[in-house]
N, C-alpha and C positions, 0 to 999 in steps of 0.2 A: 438620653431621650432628647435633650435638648438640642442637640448635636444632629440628632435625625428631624429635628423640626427644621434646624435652619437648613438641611443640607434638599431637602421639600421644597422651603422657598427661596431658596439659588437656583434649582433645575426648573421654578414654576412649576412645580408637580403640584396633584391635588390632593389636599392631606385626607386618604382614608386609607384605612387599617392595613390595607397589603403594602400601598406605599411606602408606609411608616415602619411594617416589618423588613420589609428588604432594605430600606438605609439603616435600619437599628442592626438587623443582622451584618452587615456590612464593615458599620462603624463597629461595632463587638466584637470584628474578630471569628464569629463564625463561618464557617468555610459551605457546610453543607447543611440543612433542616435536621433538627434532633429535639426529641422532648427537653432537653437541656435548655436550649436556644429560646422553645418556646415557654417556657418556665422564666427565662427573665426577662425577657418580652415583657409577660402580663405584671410582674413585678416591677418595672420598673416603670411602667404604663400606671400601675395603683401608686406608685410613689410620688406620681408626677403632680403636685400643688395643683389644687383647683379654685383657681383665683378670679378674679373680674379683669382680667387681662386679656386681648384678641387669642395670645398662644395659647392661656390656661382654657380658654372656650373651647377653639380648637380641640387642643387637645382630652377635655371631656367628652366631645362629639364621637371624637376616635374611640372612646376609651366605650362608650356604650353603644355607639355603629361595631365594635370588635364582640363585644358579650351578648348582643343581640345576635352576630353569628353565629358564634362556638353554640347559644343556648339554643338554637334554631328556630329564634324569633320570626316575623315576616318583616318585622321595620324596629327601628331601634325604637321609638314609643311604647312597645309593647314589651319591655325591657320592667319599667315602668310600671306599667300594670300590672306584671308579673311576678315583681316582687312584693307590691299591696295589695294583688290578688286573691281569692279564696283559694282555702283546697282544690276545688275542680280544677280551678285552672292548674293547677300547680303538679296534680298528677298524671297529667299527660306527657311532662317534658322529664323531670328527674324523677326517679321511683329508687330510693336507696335498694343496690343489690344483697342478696340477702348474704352475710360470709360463711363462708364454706367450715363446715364443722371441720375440727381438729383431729386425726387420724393418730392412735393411739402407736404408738413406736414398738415391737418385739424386745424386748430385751437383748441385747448380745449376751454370749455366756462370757466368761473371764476363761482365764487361763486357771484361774484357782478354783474356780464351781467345775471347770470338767474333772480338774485332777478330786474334787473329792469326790463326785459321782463315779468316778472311774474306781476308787478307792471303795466304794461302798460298792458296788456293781462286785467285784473281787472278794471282798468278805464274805458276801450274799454264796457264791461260786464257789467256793474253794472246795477240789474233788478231796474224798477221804485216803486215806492211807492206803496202801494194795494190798498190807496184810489183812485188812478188814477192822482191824481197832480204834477206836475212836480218838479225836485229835488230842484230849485231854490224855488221854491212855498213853499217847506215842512220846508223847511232849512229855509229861515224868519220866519216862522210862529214857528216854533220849539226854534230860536232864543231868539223870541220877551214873549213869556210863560216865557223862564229862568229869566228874566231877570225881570219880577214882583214880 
């Protein structure tokens, strides 16, 4: 940040908030605009010491002419009022949205719950005999052969 103040008053630019993002984006290394880029922007804008110094002034002028933007102030004073403001004021600009309820998942089946339903589907099924005698009937009888 400091880097982008002096590099402000080398070009005699005038230090507000687009000036100071395009040398900060510059000197950063970023190439093109991304939530990234602006994400430490404002972080390194809130890091910046607010001293009794002409830059530290400065630089809090930038720092609430920038949130009086983004908050869609009409002047950065109202910055100010907005934060020791009442309710009413305060419901016209941020309204928390509300979060989107949680969407229960289906189960996947396994490889192992088909094979037992497949298994129980099968036991359920099983055709009888073609002589017509019942499974227990065939099954001794089928038994009692092997075993001669």
């Amino acid at each position: 940040m400091d880097l982008a103040l002096s590099e402000l008053a080398t070009h005699k630019a005038e230090p507000t908030p687009s000036n100071i993002f395009k040398s900060y984006m510059r000197l950063a290394g970023y190439t093109e605009l991304c939530r990234e880029a602006v994400h430490s922007f404002e972080r390194a804008m809130e890091k910046y010491p607010c001293d009794k110094s002409v830059v530290g002034v400065a630089m809090e002028n930038i720092r609430r002419e920038y949130w009086a933007n983004k908050l869609g102030l009409k002047k950065p004073g109202d910055l100010v009022e907005y934060l020791d403001g009442g309710e009413d004021e305060r419901k016209g600009h941020l309204e928390p949205e509300p979060e989107p309820q949680p969407t229960r998942r289906r189960k996947k089946r396994t490889a192992k719950t088909k094979m037992i339903k497949t298994v129980r589907a099968v036991k359920h099924t099983r055709p009888s005999s073609p002589s017509g005698e019942s499974d227990a009937a065939s099954s001794s009888t089928s038994g009692s052969s092997q075993q001669i």
